[in-house]
N, C-alpha and C positions, 0 to 999 in steps of 0.2 A: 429488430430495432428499426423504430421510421425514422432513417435517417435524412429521406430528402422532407420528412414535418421539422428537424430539429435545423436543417437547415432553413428552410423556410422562416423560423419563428429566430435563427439567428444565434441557436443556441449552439453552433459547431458552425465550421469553413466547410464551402466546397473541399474544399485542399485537404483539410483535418481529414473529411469523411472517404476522402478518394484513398487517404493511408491507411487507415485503418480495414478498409473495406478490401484493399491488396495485403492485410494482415491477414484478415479472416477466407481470402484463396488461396493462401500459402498454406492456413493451418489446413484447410479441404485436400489439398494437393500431397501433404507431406507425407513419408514415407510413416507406416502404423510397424514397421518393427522395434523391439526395446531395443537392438543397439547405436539407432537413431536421437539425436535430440530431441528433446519432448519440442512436440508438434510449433505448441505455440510460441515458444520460445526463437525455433529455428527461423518459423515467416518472420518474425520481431526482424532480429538479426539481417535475414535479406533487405527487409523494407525500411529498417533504420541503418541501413549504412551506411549513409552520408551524413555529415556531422549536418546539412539540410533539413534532410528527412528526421533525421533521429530527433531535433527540433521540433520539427511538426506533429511529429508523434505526439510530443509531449507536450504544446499546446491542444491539440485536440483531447487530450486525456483532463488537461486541465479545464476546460471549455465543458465536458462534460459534467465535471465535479462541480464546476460555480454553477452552473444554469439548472441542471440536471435533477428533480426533487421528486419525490414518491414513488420514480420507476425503480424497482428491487435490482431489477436484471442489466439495467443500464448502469447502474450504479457498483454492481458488482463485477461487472465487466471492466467499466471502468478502472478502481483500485487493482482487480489484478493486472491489468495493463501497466500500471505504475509500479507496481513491483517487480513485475518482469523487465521493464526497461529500466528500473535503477540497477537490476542484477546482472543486465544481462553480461556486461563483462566487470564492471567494479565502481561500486556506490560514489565513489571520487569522481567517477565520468559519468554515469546517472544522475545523480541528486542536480549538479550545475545544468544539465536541461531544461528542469523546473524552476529557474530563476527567473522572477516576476518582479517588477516593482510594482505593478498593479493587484495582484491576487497573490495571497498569500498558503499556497498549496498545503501545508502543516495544518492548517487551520480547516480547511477545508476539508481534511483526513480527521481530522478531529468531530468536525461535526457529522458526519457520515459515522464515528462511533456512536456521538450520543444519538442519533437519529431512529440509527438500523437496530432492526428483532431477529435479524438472519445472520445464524454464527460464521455462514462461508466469509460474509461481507465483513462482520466484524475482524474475522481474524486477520484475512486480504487488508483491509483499512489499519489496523493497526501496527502490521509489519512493515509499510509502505510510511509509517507513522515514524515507525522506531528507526526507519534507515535514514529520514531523515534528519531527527534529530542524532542518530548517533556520529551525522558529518555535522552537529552544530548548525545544524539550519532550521528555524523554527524557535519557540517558546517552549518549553520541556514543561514549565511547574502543573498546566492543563493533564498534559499527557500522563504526567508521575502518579496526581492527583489521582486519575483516572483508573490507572495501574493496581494504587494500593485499594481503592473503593472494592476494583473487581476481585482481588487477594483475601480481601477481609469475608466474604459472601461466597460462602460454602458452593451455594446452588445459582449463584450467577452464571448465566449462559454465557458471559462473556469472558468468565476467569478462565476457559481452556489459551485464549484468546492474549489474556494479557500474559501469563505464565511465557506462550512463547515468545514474545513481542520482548520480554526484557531483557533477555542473551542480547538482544540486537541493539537496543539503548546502550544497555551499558559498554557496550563500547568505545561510546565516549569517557572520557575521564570525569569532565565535567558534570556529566548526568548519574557517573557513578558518585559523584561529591551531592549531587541534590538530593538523590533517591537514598541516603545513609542520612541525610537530616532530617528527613520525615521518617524516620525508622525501620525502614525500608527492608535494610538488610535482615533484620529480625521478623517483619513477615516474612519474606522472603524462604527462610528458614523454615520456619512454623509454619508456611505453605508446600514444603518440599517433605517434609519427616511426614504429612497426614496424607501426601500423594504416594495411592501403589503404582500410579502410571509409571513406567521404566524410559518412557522416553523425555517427561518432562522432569523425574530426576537428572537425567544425564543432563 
């Protein structure tokens, strides 16, 4: 990633790029055994441990997703970063990070779906999609819309994608009340009976 071009042209802080860049030495640094925390997660953790930091973080994640267009790998890095830091300890204390009154981060997960051809990013972008709307932050009828489109399309590269994104939605109550008035639950069904996947029945 050219980070000192992105800073240059304005599209990330010094400050953003300097945390991100002590994320990506932690995950170099971190122990490679399984009964370690996955790598990226654990630098996350170090580098966001000030409710500061953990701030920065997620303007810079967000800094990437507004400014950030036709890079695959920037983009994909991105969203996963967004998902790692809303999980890292619980979506209650992630998702308020990304409070903006200027940019509307939901949205911006949303057009990083209709955009990308790359299943990593779609799937990354739309879990990072559903955590947000499942704390009620955001527009859902985009997202829902989007859900049933990829449900209905057999050979949609992005139906692996929505199938697991909507355990995470429905979470909320609310988005369980939207997604039963576009019919929701009845795809839902009839997308589950024609799946022999064992992991997206569970």
């Amino acid at each position: 990633v050219s980070w000192d071009e992105f800073v240059r042209n304005d599209f990330i802080s010094q400050e953003g790029v300097t945390l991100l860049r002590r994320i990506h030495s932690g995950i170099a640094q971190a122990p490679q055994d399984l009964e370690s925390e996955d790598p990226s997660k654990a630098a996350l953790r170090t580098v966001a441990s000030t409710p500061q930091d953990a701030l920065g973080v997620a303007r810079a994640l967000t800094s990437l997703l507004q400014n950030v267009t036709g890079q695959e790998a920037v983009i994909s890095y991105a969203v996963t970063r967004v998902v790692d830091l809303i999980e890292l300890d619980n979506p209650r204390v992630g998702v308020p990070l990304f409070a903006n009154p200027d940019v509307d981060v939901p949205m911006l997960l949303l057009r990083v779906l209709k955009a990308s051809n790359n299943a990593y990013t779609i799937t990354q972008a739309s879990r990072a999609l559903a955590l947000f709307l499942s704390m009620d932050q955001g527009e859902r009828a985009s997202f829902i819309a989007w859900i049933e489109q990829c449900l209905t399309r057999p050979n949609d590269t992005s139906r692996n994608a929505a199938i697991a994104a909507l355990p995470v939605l429905l979470r909320s109550q609310d988005a369980r009340v939207d997604f039963a008035r576009v019919n929701g639950v009845s795809l839902a069904a009839s997308t589950l009976a024609q799946s022999t996947a064992p992991q997206q029945q569970y």
